[in-house]
BATIKE-473016 format. One record per residue: residue number from 1; residue in three letters; x, y, z negated of N, C-alpha, C in turn. Coordinates in steps of 0.02 Angstrom, whole numbers, plus 50000, padded with zeros to 5 digits. Atoms other than C-alpha are relative to their C-alpha. Example, Ala and Ser with C-alpha at 12.3 -4.5 7.8 and 13.67 -1.06 7.14 Angstrom:
BEGIN
num/residu/nX/nY/nZ/caX/caY/caZ/cX/cY/cZ
1/ALA/50045/49941/50000/50615/49775/49610/50045/50060/50000 $
2/SER/49958/49941/50003/50684/49947/49643/49961/50055/49963 $
END
This chain:
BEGIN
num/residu/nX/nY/nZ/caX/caY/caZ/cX/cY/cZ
1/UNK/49954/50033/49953/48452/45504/54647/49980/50019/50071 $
2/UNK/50009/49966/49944/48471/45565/54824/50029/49951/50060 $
3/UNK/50009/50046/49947/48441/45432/54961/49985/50010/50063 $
4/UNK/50000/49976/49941/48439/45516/55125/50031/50065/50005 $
5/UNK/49968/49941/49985/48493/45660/55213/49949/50024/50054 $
6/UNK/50028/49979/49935/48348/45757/55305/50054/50029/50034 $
7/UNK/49998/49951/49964/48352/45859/55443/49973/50085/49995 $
8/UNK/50029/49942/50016/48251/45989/55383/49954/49982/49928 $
9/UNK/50042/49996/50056/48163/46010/55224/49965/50070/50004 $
10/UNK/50016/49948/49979/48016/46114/55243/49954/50016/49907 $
11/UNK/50033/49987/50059/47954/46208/55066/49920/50045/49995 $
12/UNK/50064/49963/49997/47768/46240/55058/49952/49979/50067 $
13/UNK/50042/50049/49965/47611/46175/55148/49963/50049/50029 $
14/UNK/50053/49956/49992/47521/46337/55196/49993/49993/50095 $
15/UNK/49988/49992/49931/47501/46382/55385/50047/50005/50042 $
16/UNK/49925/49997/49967/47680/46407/55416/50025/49937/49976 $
17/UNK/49966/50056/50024/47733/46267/55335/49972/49939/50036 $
18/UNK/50019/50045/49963/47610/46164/55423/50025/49986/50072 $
19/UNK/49982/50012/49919/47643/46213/55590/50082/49996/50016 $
20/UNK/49955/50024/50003/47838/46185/55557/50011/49941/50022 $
21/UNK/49991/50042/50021/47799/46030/55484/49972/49942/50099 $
22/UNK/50010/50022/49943/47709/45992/55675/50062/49994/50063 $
23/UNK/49957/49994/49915/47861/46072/55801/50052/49964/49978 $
24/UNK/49944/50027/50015/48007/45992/55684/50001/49925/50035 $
25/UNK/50000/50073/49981/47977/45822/55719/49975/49989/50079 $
26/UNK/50023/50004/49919/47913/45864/55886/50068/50004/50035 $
27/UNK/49928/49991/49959/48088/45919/55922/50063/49937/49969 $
28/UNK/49948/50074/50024/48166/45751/55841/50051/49998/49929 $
29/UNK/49967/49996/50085/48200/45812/55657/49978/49951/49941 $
30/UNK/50048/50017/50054/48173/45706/55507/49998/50049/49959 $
31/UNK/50044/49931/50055/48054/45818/55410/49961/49958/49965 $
32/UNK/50045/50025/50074/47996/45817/55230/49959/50089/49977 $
33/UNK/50020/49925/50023/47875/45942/55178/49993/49997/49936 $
34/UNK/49987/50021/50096/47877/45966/54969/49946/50079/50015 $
35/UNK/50051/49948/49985/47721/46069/54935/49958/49981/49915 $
36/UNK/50032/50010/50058/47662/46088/54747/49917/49977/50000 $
37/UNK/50039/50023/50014/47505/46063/54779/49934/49986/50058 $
38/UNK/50010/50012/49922/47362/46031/54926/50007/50038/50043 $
39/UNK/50007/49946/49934/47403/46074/55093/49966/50037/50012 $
40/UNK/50051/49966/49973/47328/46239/55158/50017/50071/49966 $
41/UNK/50002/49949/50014/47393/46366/55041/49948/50048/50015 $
42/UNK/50054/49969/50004/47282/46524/55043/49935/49984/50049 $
43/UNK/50026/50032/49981/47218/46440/55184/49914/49980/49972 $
44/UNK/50063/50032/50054/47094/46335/55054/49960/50047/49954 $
45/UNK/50060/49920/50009/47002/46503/54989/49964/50048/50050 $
46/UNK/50027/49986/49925/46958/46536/55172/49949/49951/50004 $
47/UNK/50056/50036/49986/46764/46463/55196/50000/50004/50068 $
48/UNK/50037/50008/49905/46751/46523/55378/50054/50018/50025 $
49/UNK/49964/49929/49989/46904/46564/55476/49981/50010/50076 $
50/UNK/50069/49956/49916/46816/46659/55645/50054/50002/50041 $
51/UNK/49956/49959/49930/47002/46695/55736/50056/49963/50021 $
52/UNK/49942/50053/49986/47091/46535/55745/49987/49988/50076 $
53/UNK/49991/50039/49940/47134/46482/55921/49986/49942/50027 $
54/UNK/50006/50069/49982/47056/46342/56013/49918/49978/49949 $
55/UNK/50072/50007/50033/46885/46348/55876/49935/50044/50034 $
56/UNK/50070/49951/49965/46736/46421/55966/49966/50011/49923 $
57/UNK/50028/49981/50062/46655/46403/55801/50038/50006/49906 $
58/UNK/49944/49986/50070/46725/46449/55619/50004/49930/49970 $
59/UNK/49958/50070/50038/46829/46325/55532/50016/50016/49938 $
60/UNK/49977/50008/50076/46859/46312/55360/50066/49981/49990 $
61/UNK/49904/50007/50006/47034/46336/55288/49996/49920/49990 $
62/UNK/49982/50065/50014/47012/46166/55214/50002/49951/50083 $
63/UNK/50000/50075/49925/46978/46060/55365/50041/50051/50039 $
64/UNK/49974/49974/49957/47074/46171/55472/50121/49987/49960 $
65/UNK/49939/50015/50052/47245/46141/55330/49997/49906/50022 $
66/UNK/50005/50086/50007/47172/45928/55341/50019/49992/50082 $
67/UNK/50000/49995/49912/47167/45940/55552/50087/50011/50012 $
68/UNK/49924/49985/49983/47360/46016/55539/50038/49941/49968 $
69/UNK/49947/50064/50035/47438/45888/55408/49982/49945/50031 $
70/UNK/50016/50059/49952/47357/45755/55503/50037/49999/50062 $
71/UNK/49975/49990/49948/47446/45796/55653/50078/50011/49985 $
72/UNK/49927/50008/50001/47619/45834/55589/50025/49929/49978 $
73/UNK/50004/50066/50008/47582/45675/55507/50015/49943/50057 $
74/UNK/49984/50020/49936/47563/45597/55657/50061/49993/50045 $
75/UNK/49946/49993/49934/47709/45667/55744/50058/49966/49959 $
76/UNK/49939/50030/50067/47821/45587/55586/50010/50054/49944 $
77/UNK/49995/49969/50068/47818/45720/55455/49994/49970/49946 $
78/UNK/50009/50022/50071/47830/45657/55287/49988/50062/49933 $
79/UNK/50006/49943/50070/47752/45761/55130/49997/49949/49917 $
80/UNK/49994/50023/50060/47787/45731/54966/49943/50090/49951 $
81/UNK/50029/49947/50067/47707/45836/54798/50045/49994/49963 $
82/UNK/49939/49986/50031/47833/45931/54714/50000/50070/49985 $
83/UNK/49997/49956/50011/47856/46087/54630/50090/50036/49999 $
84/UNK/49929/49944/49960/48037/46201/54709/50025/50022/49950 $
85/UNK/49975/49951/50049/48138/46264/54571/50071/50035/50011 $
86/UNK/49947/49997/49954/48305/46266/54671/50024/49977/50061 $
87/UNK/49975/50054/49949/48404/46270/54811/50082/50021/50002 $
88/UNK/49925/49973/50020/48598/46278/54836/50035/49966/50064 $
89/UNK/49938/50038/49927/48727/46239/54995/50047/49938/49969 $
90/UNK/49959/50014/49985/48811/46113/54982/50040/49976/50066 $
91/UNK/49963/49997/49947/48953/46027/55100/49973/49984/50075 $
92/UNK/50038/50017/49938/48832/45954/55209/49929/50014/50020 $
93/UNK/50079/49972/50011/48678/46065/55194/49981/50040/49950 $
94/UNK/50006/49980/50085/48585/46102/55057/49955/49951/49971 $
95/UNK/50044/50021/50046/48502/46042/54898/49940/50017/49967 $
96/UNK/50068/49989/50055/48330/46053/54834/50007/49985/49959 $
97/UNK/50014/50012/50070/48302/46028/54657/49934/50012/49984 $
98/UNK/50065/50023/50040/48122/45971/54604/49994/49965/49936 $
99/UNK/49988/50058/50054/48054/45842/54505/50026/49946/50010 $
100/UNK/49937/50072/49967/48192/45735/54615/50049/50054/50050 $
101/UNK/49950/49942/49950/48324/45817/54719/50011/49959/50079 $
102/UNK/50013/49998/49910/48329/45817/54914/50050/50033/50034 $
103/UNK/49938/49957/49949/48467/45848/55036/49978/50010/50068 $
104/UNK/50037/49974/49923/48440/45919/55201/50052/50038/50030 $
105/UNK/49951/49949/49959/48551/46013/55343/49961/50056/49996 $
106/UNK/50045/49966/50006/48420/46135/55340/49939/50015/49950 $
107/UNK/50075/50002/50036/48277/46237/55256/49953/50045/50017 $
108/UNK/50040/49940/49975/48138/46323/55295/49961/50025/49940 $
109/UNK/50059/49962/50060/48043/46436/55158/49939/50027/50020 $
110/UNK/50068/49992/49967/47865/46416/55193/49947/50017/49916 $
111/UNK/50052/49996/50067/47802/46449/55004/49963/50044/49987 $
112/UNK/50064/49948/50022/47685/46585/55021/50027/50057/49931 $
113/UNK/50001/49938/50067/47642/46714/54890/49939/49987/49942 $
114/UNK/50045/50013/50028/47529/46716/54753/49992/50066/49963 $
115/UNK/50030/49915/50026/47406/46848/54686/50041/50039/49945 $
116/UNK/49982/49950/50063/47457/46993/54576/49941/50002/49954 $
117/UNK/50038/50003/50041/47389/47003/54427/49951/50063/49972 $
118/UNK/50038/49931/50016/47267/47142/54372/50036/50039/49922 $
119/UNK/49952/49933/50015/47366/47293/54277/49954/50022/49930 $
120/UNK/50048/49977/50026/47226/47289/54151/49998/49996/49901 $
121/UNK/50029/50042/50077/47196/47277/53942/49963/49945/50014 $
122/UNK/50057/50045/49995/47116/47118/53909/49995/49944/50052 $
123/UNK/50018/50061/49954/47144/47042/54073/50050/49928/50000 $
124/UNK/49950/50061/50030/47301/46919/54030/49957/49946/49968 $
125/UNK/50034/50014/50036/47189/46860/53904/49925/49939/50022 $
126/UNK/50048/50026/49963/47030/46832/54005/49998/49946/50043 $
127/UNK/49964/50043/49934/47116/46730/54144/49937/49932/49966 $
128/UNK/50033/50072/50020/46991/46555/54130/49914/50016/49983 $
129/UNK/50079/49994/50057/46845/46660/54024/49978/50047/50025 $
130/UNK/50031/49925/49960/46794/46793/54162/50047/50021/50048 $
131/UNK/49942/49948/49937/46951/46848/54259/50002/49915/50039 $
132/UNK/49985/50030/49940/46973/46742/54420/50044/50033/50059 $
133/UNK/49977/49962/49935/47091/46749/54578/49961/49979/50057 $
134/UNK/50016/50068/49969/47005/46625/54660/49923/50008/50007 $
135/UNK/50076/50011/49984/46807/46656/54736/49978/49930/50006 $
136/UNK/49993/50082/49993/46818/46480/54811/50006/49957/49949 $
137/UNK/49986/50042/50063/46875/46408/54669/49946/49999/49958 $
138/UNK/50035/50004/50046/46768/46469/54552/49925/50047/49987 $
139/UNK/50061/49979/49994/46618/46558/54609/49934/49966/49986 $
140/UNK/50073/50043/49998/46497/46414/54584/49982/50028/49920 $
141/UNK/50008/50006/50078/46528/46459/54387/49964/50064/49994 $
142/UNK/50041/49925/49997/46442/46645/54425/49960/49998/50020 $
143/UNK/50060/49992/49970/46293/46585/54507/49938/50039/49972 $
144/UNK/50045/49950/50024/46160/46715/54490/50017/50050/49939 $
145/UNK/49983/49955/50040/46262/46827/54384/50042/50066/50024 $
146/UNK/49982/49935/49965/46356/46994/54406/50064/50018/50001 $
147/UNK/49900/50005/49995/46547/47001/54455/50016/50066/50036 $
148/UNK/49959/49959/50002/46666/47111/54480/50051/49984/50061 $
149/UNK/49961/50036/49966/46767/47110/54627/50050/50050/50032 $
150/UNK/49978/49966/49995/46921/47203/54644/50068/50011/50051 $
151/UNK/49946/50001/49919/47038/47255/54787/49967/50048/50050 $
152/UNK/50010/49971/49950/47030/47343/54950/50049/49963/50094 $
153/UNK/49957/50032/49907/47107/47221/55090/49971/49931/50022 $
154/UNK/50018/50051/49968/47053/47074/55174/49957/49938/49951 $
155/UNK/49994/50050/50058/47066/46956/55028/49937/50032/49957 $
156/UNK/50056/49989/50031/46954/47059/54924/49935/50022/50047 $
157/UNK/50083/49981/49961/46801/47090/55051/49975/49921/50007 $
158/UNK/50006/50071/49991/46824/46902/55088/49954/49978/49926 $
159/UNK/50025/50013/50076/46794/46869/54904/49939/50029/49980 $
160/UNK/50062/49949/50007/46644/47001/54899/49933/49940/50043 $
161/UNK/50057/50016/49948/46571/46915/55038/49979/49906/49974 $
162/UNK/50010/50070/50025/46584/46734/54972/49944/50009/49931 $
163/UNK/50053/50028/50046/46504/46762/54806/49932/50063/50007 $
164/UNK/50076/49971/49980/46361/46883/54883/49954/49933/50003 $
165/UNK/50038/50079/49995/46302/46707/54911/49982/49968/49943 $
166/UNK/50003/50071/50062/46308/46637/54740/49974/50054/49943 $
167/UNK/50020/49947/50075/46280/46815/54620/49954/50031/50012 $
168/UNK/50053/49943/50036/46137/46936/54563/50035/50046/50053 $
169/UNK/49942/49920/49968/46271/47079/54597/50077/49991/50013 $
170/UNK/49941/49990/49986/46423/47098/54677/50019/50063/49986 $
171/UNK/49978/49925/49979/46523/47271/54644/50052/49977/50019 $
172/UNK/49947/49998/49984/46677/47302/54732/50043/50069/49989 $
173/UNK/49974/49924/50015/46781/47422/54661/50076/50024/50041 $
174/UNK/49941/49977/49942/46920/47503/54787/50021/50066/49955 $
175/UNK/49959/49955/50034/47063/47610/54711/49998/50080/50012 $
176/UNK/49986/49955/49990/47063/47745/54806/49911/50029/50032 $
177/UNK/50060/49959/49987/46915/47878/54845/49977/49995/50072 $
178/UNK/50011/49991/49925/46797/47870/55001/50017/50032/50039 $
179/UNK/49964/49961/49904/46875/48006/55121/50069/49973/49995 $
180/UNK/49927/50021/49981/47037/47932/55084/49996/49939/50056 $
181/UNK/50003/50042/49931/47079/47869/55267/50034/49929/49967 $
182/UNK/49962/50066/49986/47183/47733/55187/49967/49939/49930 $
183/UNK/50057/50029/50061/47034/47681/55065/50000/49899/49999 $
184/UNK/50009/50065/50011/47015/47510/55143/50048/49979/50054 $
185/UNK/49939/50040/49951/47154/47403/55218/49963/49939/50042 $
186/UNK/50036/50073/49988/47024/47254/55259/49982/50003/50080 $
187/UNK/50025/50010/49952/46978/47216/55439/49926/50026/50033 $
188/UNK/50068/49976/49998/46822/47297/55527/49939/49954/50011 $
189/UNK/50066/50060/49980/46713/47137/55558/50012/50012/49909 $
190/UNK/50030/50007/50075/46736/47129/55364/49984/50055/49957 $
191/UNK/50034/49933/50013/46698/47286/55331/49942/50007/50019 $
192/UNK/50068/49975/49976/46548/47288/55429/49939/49939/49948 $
193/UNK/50020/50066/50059/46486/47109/55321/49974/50046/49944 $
194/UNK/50016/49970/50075/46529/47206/55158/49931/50033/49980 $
195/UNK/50049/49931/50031/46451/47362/55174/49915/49995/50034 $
196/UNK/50071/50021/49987/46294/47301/55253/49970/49939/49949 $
197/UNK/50031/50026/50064/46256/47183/55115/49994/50024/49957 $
198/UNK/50039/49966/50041/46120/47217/54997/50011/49976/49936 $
199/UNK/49984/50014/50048/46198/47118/54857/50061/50035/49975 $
200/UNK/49945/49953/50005/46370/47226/54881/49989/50064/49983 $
201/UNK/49990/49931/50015/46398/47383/54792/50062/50025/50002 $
202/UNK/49920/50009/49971/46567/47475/54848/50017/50070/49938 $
203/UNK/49970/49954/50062/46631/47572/54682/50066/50025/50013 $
204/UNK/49947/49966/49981/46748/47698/54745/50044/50051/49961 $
205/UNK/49931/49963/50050/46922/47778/54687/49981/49999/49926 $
206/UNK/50006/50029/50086/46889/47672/54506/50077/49939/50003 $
207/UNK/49957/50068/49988/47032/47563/54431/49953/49976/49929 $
208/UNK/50032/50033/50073/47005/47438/54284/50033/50026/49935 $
209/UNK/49951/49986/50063/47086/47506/54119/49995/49949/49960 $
210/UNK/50006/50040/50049/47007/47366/54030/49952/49943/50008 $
211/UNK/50047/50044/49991/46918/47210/54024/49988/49960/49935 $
212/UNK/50021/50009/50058/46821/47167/53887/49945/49935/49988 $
213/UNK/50043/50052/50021/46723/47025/53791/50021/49967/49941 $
214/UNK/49977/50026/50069/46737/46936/53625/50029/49915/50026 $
215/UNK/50003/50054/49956/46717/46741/53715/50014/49985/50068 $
216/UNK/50015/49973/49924/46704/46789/53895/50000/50075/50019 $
217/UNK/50035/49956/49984/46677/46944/54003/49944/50039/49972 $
218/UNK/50063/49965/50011/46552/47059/53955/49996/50052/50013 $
219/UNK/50012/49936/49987/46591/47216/54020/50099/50026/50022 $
220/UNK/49953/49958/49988/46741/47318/54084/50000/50072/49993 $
221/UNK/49978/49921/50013/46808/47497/54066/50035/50024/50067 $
222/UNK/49976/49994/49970/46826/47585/54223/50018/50070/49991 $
223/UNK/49988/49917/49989/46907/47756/54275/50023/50019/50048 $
224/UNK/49990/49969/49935/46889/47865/54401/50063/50039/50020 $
225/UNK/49919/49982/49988/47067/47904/54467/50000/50091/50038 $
226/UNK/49992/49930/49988/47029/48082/54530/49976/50042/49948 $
227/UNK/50028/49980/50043/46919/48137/54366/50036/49987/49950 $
228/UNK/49998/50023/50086/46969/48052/54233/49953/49952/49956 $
229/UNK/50066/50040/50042/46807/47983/54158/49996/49913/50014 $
230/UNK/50029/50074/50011/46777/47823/54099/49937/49986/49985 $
231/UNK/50075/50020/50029/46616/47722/54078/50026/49925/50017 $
232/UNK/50005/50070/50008/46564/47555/54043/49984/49956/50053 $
233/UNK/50049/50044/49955/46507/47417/54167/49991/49934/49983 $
234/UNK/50006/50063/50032/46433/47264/54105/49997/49939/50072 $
235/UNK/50003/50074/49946/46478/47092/54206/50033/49958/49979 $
236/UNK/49987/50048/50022/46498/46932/54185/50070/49970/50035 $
237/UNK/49937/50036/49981/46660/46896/54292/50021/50049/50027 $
238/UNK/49935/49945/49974/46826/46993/54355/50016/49964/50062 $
239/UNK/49954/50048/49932/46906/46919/54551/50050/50043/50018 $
240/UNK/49955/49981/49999/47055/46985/54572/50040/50004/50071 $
241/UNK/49963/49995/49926/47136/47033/54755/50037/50056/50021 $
242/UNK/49970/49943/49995/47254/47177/54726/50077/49992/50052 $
243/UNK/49948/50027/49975/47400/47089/54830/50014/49943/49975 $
244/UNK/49964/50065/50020/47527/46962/54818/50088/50011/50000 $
245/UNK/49921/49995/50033/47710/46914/54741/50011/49948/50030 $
246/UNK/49984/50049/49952/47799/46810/54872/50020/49935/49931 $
247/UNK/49973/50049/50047/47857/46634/54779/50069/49998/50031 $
248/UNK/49921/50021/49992/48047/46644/54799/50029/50006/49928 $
249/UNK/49950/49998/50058/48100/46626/54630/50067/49936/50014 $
250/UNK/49953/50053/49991/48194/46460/54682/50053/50024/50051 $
251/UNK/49935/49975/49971/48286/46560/54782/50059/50073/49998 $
252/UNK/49972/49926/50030/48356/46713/54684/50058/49955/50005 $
253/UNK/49900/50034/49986/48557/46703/54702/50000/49988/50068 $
254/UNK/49992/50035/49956/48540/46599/54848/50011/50047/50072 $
255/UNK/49999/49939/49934/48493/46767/54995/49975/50065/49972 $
256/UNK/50045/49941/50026/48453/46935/54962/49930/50000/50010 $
257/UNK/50040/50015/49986/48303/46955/54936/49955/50091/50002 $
258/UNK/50022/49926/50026/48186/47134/54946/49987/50010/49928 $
259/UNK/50017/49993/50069/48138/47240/54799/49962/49972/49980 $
260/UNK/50084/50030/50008/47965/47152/54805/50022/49932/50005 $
261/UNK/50008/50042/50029/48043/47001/54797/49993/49930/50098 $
262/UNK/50003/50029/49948/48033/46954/54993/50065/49961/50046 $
263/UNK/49953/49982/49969/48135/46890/55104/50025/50031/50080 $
264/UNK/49999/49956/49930/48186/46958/55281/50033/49946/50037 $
265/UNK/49977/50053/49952/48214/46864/55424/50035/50031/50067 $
266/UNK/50036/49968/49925/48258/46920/55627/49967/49961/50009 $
267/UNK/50061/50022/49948/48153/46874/55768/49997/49926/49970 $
268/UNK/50006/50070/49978/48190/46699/55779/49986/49974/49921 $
269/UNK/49981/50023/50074/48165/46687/55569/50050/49960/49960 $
270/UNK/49952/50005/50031/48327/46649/55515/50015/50075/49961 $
271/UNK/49994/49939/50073/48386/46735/55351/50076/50005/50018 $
272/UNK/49931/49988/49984/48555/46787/55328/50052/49950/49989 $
273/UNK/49965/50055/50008/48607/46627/55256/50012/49924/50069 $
274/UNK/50000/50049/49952/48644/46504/55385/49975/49932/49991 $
275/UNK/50027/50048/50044/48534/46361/55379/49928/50012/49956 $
276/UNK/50077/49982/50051/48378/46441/55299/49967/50044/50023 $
277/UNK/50059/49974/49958/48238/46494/55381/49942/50022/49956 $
278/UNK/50067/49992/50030/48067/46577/55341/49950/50015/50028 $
279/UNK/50052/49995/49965/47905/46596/55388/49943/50016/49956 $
280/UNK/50046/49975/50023/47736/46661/55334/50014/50051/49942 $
281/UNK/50002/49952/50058/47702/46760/55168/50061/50005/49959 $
282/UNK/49925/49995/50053/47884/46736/55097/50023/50063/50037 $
283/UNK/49947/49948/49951/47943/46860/55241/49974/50069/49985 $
284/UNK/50021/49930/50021/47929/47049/55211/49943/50022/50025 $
285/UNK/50059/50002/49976/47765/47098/55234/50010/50060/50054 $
286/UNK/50014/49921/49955/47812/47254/55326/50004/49956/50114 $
287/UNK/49983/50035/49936/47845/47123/55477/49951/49950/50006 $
288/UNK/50030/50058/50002/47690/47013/55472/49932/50040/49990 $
289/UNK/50065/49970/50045/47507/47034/55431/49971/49910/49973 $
290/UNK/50008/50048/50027/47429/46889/55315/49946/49976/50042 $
291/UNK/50054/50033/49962/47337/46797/55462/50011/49931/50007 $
292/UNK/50003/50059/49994/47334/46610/55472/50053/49974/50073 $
293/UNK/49960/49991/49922/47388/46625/55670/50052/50015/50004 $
294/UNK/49920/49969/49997/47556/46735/55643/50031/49953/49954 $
295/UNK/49951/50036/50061/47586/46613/55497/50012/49960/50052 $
296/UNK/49984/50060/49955/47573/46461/55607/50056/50025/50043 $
297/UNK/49975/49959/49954/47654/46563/55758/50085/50002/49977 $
298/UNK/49924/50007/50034/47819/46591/55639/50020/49955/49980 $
299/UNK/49998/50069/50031/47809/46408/55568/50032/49975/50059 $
300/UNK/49969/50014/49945/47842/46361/55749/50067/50021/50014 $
301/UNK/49917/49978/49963/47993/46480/55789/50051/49987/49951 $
302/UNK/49958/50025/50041/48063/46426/55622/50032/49931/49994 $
303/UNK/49989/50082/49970/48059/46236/55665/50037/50023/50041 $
304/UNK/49959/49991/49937/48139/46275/55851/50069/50021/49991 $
305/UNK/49947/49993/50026/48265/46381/55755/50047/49943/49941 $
306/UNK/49962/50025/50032/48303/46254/55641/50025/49938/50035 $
307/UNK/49979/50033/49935/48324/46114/55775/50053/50037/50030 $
308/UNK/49936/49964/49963/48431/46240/55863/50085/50003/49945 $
309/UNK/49969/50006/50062/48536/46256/55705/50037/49919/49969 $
310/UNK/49968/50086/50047/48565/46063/55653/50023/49983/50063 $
311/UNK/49963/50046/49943/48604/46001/55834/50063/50031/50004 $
312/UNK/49945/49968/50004/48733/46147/55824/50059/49958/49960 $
313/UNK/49938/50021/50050/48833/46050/55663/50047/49955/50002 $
END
């Protein structure tokens, strides 16, 4: 049953969604944010973040995600927990469809992305009993043992560098071969971390073909992508950071969306649909980089736009 009529309904709690959830109501919207699960999106797998604005010292996604909902809070935001499965125009807006349905003149798509999965034998399988996406999450369960940590961008050095703290051995295996200029996508402060730690080993132009264990982990099958050759490597856990698959399934039909599944915004993040906005990791990546700051940064011009938008109707 559907007992109000926001102003904006904002989907997803990450950094864009937060800082929405702050300018909407600053500009005199009632806002609901619907966010499956705690505020902070990728956010909350961030231990230190070093380049937020206004922190002299590093902040942790978590308290830095608790510091923002507290404050949109404040300004009148309302969040609910809810998992997005649709949305649809109708005459006076549109409709969410959760595990309750929600009307609104407006929407903003703040739902992030979530990891890709590793391309591997074995690893479907593993997910719980050795494969991880999640360092934060679940690095305490590898303490003093020998992981696997795979990727070449931000996300995976991050992940390298978190459980250097907690494992025996870290390897990091990167797809493509050392002279390849476009070897590592990751940032140079985390580059310089990596490769100067003595627990990090940086296993170059290898992918995974396989990940193996009867119970658990116990070893993978790598191969060298310019040779050919495979060999064994024995470890007790897989982390996974090869990219990410935006979450717009709730909105297939609804806007075009890219091949990958994104959607596209202009400047001001309005989509082509009138009325629906986006911000952070939903938006094409070719227009963004996955930083906490540009998320927030677009969360803002998506609020302003959507204010601009409802006083219009």
């Amino acid at each position: 049953m559907i007992d109000r009529l926001w102003d904006v309904v904002i989907v997803g709690a990450g950094p864009a969604g937060l800082s929405a959830a702050i300018y909407a109501p600053r500009a005199g919207l009632q806002t609901l944010v619907l966010e499956r699960a705690l505020p902070g999106g990728q956010m909350l797998e961030t231990p230190a973040i070093e380049n937020y604005p206004g922190f002299i010292e590093p902040v942790s996604g978590y308290e830095l995600a608790e510091k923002m909902r507290a404050q949109a809070e404040r300004l009148g935001a309302q969040f609910a927990t809810a998992s997005v499965t649709e949305a649809r125009q109708v005459d006076d807006g549109w409709e969410i469809q959760a595990e309750a349905a929600y009307r609104t003149r407006s929407v903003i798509a703040a739902s992030g992305a979530h990891p890709k999965e590793l391309p591997a034998r074995g690893a479907k399988e593993h997910v719980g009993r050795g494969i991880s996406y999640c360092a934060v999450c679940d690095g305490f369960f590898f303490r003093d043992k020998t992981v696997l940590v795979v990727g070449g961008g931000d996300g995976a050095f991050t992940e390298a560098l978190v459980l250097s703290h907690l494992c025996r051995k870290v390897y990091l295996a990167i797809h493509r071969p050392k002279d390849d200029p476009q070897a590592v996508r990751a940032k140079a402060g985390l580059q310089e971390k990596v490769f100067s730690d003595p627990r990090v080993e940086v296993l170059w132009g290898v992918e995974v073909d396989e990940v193996r264990g009867e119970k658990a982990v116990d070893s993978v099958l790598l191969r060298d992508v310019v040779s050919g050759d495979r060999r064994v490597l024995s470890v007790d856990g897989v982390f996974v950071k090869i990219g990410w698959k935006p979450n717009t399934d709730w909105l297939h039909g609804v806007v075009d969306l890219t091949d990958a599944g994104y959607l596209t915004t202009d400047p001001l993040m309005r989509t082509a649909r009138p009325g629906l906005f986006a911000a952070g990791d939903v938006r094409d990546p070719r227009i963004r980089r996955a930083q906490a700051v540009v998320a927030a940064a677009e969360g803002a011009l998506a609020a302003l736009s959507a204010e601009r938008y409802t006083r219009s109707l």
